[in-house]
N, C-alpha and C positions, 0 to 999 in steps of 0.2 A: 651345653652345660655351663652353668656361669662358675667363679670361682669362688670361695665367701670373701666378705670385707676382710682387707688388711694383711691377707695373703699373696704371695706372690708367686703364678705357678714356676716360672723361672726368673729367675733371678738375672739382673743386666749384667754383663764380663765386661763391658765394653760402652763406650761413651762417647760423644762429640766433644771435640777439644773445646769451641769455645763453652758449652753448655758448662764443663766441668771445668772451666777457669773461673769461668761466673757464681756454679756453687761452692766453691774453696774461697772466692771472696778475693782472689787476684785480682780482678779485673770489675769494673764497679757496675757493670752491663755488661751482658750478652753482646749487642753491637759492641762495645770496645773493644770489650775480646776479640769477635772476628776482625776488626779492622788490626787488630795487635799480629793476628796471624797474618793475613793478607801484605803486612807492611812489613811481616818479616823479624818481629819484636821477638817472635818462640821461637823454640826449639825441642824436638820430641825425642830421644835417646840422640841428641845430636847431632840429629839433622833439622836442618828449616822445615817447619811445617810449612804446607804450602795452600792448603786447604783450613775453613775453620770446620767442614764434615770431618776431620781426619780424625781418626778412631782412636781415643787410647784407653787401656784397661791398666791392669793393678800390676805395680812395678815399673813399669816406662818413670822414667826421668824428663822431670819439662823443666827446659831452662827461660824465664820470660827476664825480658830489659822492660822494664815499664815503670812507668812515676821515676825516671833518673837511677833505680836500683836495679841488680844482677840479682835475681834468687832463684834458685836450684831445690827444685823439689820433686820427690817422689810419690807417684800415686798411692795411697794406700785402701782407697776405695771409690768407689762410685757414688756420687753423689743422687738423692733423690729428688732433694729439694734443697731452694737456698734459706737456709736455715739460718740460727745465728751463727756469730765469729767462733762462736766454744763448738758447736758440730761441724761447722765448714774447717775446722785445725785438724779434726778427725780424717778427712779426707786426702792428708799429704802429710810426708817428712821431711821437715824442711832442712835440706843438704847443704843451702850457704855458706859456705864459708864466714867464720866471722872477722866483720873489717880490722883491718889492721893498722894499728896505732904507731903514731913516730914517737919516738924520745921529745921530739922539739914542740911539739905543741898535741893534744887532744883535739881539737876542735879545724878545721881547717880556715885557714884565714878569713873567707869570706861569711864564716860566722863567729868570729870576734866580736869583743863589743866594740860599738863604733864612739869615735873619740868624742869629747865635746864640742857642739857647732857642728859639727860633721853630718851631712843628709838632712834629711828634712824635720822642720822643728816640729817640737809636742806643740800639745793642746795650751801648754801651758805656754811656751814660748812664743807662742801664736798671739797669743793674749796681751802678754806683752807688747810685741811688735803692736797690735794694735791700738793700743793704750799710748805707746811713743808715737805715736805718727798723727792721734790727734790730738796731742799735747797736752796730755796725763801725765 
């Protein structure tokens, strides 16, 4: 007996961790995902995942370190497909915490602007240089 299109006789409870990093859009690939688990980057109700088979369904908590950020997020559903960024946001609530600001500055030092002369010149300065050196 076949099913018709677009039906689903049961419905998935349950999902492969990296499969459902990949469609939330954490993870930019499938393979990154598992090498994120594999390397220890998640966590599933707070413990190491250890496996990227390891099974999560609706409510588990994943905490991943990936791209330099900490984000905490709760499943809220199963993902079918990787769809865009507005149905993959559908899939988790994101628990992060938001970062927290000093008094002394906004921005953290190594994104200041940088002074003048400092690092490497523009296009324009370049031009320059070039123009002085062949006695322009």
């Amino acid at each position: 007996m076949t099913t018709p299109v677009g039906t689903d006789p049961k419905p998935e409870t349950s999902q492969r961790l990296d499969k459902w990093l990949w469609f939330a859009r954490l993870a930019k690939s499938r393979t990154l995902a598992a090498h994120a688990v594999t390397e220890g980057k998640i966590k599933v109700n707070r413990v190491r995942a250890e496996k990227a088979s390891q099974l999560v369904k609706v409510g588990d908590v994943i905490t991943s370190r990936l791209a330099r950020t900490v984000r905490v997020v709760r499943v809220a559903a199963i993902g079918a497909r990787r769809g865009p960024a507005v149905e993959a946001q559908r899939l988790y609530e994101d628990l992060t915490p938001p970062p927290e600001r000093s008094l002394e500055s906004s921005a953290p030092a190594a994104w200041a602007g940088r002074a003048s002369g400092a690092g490497r010149p523009t296009k324009r300065d370049r031009r320059r240089i070039e123009d002085l050196k062949r006695g322009g």
